[in-house]
C-alpha positions in Angstrom: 0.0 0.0 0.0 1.1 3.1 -1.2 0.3 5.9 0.7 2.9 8.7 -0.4 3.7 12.5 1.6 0.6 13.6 3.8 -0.1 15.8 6.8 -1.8 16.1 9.7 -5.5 17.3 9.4 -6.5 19.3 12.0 -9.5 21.8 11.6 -7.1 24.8 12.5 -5.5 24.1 9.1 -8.0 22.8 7.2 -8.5 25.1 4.2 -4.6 25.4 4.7 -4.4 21.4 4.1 -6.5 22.0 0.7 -4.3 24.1 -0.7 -0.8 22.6 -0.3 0.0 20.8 -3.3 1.2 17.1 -3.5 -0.5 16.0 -0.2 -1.5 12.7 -1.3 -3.1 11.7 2.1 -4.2 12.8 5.4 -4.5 11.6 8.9 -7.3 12.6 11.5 -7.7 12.2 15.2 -10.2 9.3 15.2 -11.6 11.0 18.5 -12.3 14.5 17.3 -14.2 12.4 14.4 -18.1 12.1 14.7 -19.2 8.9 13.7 -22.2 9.2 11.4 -20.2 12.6 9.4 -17.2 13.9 8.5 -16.1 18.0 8.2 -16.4 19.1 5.0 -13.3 19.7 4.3 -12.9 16.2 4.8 -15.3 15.2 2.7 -13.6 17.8 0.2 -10.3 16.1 0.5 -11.7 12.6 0.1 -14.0 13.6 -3.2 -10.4 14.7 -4.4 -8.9 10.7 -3.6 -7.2 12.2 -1.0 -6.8 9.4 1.6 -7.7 9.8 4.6 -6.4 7.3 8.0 -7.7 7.9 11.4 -5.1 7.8 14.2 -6.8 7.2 17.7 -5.1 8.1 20.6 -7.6 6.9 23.7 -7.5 3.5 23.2 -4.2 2.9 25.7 -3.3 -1.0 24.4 -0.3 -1.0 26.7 -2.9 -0.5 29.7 -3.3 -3.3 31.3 -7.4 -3.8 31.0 -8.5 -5.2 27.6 -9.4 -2.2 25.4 -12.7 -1.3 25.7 -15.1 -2.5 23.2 -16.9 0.5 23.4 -14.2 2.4 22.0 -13.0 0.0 19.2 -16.3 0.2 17.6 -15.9 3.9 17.7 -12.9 3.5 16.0 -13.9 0.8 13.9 -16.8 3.0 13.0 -14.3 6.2 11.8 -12.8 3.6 9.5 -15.7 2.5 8.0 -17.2 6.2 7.4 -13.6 7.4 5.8 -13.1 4.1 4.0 -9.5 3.8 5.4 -7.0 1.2 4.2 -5.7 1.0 7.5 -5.9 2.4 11.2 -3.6 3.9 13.6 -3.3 4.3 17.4 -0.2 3.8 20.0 1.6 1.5 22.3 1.4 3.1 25.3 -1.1 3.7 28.2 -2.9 6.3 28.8 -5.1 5.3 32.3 -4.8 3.5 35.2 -6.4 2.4 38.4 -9.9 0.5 38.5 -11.4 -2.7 39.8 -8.2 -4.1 39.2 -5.9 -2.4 42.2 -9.2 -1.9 44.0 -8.2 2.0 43.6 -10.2 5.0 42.1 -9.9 5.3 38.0 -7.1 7.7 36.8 -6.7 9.0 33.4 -3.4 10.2 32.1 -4.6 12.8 29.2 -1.2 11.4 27.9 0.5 8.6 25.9 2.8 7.0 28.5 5.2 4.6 27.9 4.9 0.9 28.9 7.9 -1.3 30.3 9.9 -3.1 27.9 9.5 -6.3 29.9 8.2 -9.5 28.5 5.2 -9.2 31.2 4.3 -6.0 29.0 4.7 -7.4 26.3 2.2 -10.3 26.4 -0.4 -8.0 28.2 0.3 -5.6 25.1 0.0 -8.7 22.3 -3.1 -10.1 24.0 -4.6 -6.1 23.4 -3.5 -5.9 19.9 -5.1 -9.1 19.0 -8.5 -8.5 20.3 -7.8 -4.8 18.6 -7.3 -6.6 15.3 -10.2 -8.9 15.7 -12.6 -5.6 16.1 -11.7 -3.5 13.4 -12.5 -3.7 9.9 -9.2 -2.9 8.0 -5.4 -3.8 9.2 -4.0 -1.5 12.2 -0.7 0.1 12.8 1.1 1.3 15.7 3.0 4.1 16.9 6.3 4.2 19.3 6.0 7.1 21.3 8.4 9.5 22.5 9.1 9.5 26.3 10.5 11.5 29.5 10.8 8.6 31.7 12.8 5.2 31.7 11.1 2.5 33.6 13.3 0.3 36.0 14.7 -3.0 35.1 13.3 -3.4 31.3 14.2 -6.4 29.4 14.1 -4.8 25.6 15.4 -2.3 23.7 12.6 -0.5 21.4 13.8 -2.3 18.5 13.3 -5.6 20.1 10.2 -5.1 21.8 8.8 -4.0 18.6 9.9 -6.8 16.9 8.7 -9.6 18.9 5.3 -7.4 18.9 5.4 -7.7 14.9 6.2 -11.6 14.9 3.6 -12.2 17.8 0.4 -10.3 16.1 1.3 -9.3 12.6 0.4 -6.1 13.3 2.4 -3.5 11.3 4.1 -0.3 12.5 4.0 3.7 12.3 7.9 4.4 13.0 7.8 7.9 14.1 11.6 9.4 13.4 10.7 12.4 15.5 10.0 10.1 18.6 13.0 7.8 18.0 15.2 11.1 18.5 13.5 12.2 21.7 13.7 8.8 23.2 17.6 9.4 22.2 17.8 12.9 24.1 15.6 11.9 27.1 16.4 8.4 27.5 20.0 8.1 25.4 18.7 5.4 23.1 20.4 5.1 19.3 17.8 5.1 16.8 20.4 4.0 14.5 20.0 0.7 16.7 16.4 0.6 17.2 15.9 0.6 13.2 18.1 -2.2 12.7 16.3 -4.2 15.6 13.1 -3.6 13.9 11.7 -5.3 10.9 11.1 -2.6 8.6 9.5 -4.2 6.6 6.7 -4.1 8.5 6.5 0.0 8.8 3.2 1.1 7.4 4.1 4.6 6.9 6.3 7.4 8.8 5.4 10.4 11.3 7.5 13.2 11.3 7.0 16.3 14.3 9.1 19.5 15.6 10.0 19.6 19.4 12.0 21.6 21.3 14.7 20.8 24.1 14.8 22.9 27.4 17.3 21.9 29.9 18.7 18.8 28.4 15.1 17.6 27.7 13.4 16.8 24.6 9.9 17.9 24.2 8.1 16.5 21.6 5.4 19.3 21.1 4.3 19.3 17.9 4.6 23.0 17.7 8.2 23.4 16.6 9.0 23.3 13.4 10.8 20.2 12.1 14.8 20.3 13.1 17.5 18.8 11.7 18.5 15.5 13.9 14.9 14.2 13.6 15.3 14.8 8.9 18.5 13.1 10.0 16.9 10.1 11.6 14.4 10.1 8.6 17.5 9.6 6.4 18.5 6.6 8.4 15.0 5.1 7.9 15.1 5.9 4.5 18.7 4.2 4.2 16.8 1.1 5.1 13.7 1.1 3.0 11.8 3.2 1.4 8.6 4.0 3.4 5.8 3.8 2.1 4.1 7.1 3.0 5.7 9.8 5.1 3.5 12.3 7.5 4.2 16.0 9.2 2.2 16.1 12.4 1.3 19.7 13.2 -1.0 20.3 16.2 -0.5 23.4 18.1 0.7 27.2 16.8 -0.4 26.8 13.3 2.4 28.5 11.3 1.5 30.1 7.7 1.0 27.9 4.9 4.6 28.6 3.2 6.0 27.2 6.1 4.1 24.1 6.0 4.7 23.4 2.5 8.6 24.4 2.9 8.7 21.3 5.9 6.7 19.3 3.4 9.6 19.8 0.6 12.4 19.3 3.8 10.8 15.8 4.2 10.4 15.4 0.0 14.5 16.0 -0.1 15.5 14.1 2.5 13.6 10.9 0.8 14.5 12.1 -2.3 18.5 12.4 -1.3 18.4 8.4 0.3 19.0 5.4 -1.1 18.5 1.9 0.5 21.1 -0.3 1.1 21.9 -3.9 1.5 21.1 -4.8 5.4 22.5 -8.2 6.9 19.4 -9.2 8.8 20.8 -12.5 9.2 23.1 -10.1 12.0 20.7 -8.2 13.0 20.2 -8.5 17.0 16.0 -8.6 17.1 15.6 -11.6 18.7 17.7 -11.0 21.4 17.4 -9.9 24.7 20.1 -8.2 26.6 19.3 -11.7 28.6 19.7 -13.4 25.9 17.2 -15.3 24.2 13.3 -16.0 25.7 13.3 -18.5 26.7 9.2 -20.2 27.7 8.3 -23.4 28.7 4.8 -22.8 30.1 1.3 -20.7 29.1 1.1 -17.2 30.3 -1.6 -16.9 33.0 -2.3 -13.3 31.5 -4.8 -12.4 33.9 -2.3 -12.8 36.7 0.2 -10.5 34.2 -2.4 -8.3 34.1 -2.8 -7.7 37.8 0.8 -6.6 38.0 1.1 -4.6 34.9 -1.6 -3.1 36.4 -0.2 -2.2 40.3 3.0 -1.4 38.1 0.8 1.1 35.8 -1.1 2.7 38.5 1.5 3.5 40.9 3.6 5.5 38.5 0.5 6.8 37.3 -0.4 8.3 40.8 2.8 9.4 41.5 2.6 11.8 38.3 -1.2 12.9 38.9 -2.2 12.5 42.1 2.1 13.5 44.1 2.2 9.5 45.6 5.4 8.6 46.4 7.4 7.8 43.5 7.8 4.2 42.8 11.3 2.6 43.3 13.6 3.3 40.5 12.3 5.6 39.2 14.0 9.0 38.2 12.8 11.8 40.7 13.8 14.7 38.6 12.6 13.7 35.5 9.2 12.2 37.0 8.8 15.8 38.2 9.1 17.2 34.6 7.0 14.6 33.6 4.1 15.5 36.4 4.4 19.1 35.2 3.7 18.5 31.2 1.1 16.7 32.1 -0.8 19.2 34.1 0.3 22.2 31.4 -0.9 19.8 29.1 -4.2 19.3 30.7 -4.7 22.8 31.1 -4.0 24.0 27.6 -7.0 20.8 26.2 -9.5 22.1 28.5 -8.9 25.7 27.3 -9.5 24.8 23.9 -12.8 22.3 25.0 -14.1 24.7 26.9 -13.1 28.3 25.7 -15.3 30.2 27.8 -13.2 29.5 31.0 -10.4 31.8 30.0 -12.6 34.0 28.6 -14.6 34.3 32.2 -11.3 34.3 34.4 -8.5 35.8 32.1 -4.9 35.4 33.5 -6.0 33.8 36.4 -7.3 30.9 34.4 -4.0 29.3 34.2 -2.5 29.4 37.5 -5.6 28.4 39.1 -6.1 25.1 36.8 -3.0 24.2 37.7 -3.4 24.7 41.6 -6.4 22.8 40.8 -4.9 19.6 39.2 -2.0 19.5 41.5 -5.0 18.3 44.3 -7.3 16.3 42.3 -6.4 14.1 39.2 -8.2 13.6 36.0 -10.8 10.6 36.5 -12.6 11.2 32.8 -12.5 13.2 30.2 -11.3 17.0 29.5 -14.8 18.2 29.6 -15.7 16.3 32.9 -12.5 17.9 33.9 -13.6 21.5 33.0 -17.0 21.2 34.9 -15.0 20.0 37.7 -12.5 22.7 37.4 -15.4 25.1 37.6 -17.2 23.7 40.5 -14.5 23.5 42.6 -14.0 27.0 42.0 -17.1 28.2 42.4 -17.3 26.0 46.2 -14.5 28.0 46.9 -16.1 31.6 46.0 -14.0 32.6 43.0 -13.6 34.5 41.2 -13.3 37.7 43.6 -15.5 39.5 40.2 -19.0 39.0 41.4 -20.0 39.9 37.7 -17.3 37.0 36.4 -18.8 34.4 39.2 -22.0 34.8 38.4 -21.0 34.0 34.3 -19.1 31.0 35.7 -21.5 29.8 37.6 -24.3 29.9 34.5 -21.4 28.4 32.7 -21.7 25.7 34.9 -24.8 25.5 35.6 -26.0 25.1 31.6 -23.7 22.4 31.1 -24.2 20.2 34.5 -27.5 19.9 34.4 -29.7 16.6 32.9 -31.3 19.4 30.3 -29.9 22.7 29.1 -31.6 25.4 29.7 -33.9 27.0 26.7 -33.0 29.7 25.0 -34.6 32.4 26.7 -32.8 31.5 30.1 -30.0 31.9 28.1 -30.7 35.5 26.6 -31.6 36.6 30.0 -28.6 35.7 31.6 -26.6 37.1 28.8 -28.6 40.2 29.2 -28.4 40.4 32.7 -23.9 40.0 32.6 -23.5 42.4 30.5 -26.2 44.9 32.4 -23.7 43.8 35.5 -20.9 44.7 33.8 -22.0 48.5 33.5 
């Protein structure tokens, strides 16, 4: 399957998307999707035979829970509405907590990274497999950049992800940009990782900007593209040739000349390799710094499960909810970790809910952030924002009598079992700004 150079479709770029030439496919966030209809710019893109591939990013297959069925068929329905050859989503967690440590739910709001340890690794094959068996067309999945190392892994990346391949069959979406912040943050060769890997098996390519701060690599997705990740694209591409290649924008939307002028970066830097001959038959996959696996007996995975899942939930608590930090882990960079996470959280529920910055202006983001540091995320972002503005509205803010009584109809309109009609809502429209006078 030939997919070719594509781009991120967000709906911030979207008329900027249908104007850069040679973009011969796209890829959505399968969550911001709806299921029964697409944008129309979509739907533009797609009369044009642009492809279009949904990339989830809430199913968390590394978790240790079976993914939820209820969210497979949301993807699986995406697929079918775009009429995708293929699916995407991530090996990584992204909650924690539950029925199975007898503890309250926690979600991350984040990909986090999974151990490299066989334990992970059949709790993660297991996941993929019941994945597979749900959706409609072949799926793909994504290494992800990370902060953190865990304690006492078994793998490298390119190992893990190759006895993931040979275990499910399921093919891969190598992102270069990820491979060099795993090699600032966690001083891993991505020169190594691709010749662990089976290439062969990459479905297409991400590539992403990031910035580092302090010796760390962060992989935002609002820097332009630099030159060591084009560089680890040219060692890909000195493998195989990929068969298609993706620039992930999703935050501070630059113009579309700068867009186009990454797009040709990435077109040069595929156009300037060549693959050459690789000795697989030297290549290290199936090895384990261990040596090789060795099992004799069938995995109880439900007993795995348990203690991916204490494993899962206590680092997971220790970033959202200050627990102690579990033994082995690095303190410092655990912090750094706790405190994307929160900035993170607080920039998604600004853009879900706008109105909350609007109604307490600078004060918006300190206060989120004084709010998260006391009370993790246990749902959603927009669960989060009603919760955000409860608990400021128990506490009497803001000071602005005007600005808490807007918060509180905020709140009030979207808690409720019905909204209120429209005439409630012109009345209390009418009666801020009258209070405003």
């Amino acid at each position: 399957m030939k997919l070719g150079i594509g781009i991120g479709w967000r709906p911030e770029i979207a008329d900027a998307v249908e104007a850069l030439p040679g973009i011969d496919w796209v890829e959505a966030v399968a969550e911001n999707l709806c299921a029964d209809h697409l944008p129309a710019s979509l739907e533009r893109l797609r009369e044009r035979g642009v492809t279009v591939v949904p990339h989830g990013v809430s199913l968390g297959l590394g978790g240790a829970d079976r993914p939820d069925p209820g969210r497979l068929a949301d993807l699986a329905a995406r697929a079918a509405l775009l009429g995708t050859p293929l699916v995407t989503e991530h090996i990584a967690f992204v909650r924690a907590g539950g029925a199975r440590t007898a503890s309250p739910a926690l979600e991350a709001g984040h990909l986090l990274p999974v151990p490299r340890t066989w334990a992970a690794l059949d709790v993660l094959c297991e996941n993929v497999r019941i994945a597979q068996d749900s959706l409609p067309v072949p799926l793909a999945l994504e290494n992800i950049a990370a902060l953190i190392r865990w304690p006492d892994e078994e793998l490298t990346e390119g190992q893990f992800l190759a006895e993931l391949v040979e275990r499910t069959g399921v093919r891969l979406l190598i992102d270069v940009a990820n491979l060099h912040t795993n090699r600032v943050n966690r001083d891993e060769d991505p020169a190594r990782a691709l010749d662990e890997l089976p290439v062969e098996a990459i479905a297409y390519v991400h590539v992403a900007g990031g910035v580092e701060k302090d010796g760390v690599w962060h992989d935002t997705h609002a820097h332009p593209v630099t030159e060591p990740v084009l560089d680890v694209l040219a060692e890909l591409r000195s493998r195989i040739s990929p068969p298609g290649v993706l620039l992930e924008r999703d935050d501070d939307f630059p113009p579309i000349a700068e867009l186009a002028g990454e797009l040709d970066a990435i077109r040069a830097t595929l156009d300037a390799g060549r693959v050459r001959p690789v000795n697989r038959k030297a290549s290290p996959r199936t090895e384990s710094p261990a040596g090789p696996r060795r099992r004799e007996e069938p995995v109880n995975t439900d007993a795995v499960r348990d203690r991916v899942a204490v494993a899962q939930t206590s680092l997971l608590s220790a970033l959202v909810a200050g627990t102690p930090v579990p033994e082995g882990f690095d303190h410092h960079r655990l912090g750094i970790q706790s405190r994307a996470l929160a900035a993170k959280r607080a920039d998604v529920v600004a853009k879900v809910a706008p109105e909350l910055p609007e109604i307490l202006g600078q004060a918006y983001r300190g206060a989120f952030l004084a709010y998260a540091k006391a009370r993790p995320m246990p749902a959603g972002y927009r669960r989060d924002a009603l919760d955000f503005a409860e608990q400021l509205l128990i506490a009497g803010r803001p000071g602005d009598d005007a600005a808490r009584r807007r918060l509180t109809h905020w709140w009030q309109d979207r808690a409720a079992p019905r909204p209120p009609r429209r005439t409630t809502r012109l009345a209390r429209a009418a009666r801020s700004v009258l209070a405003g006078r």
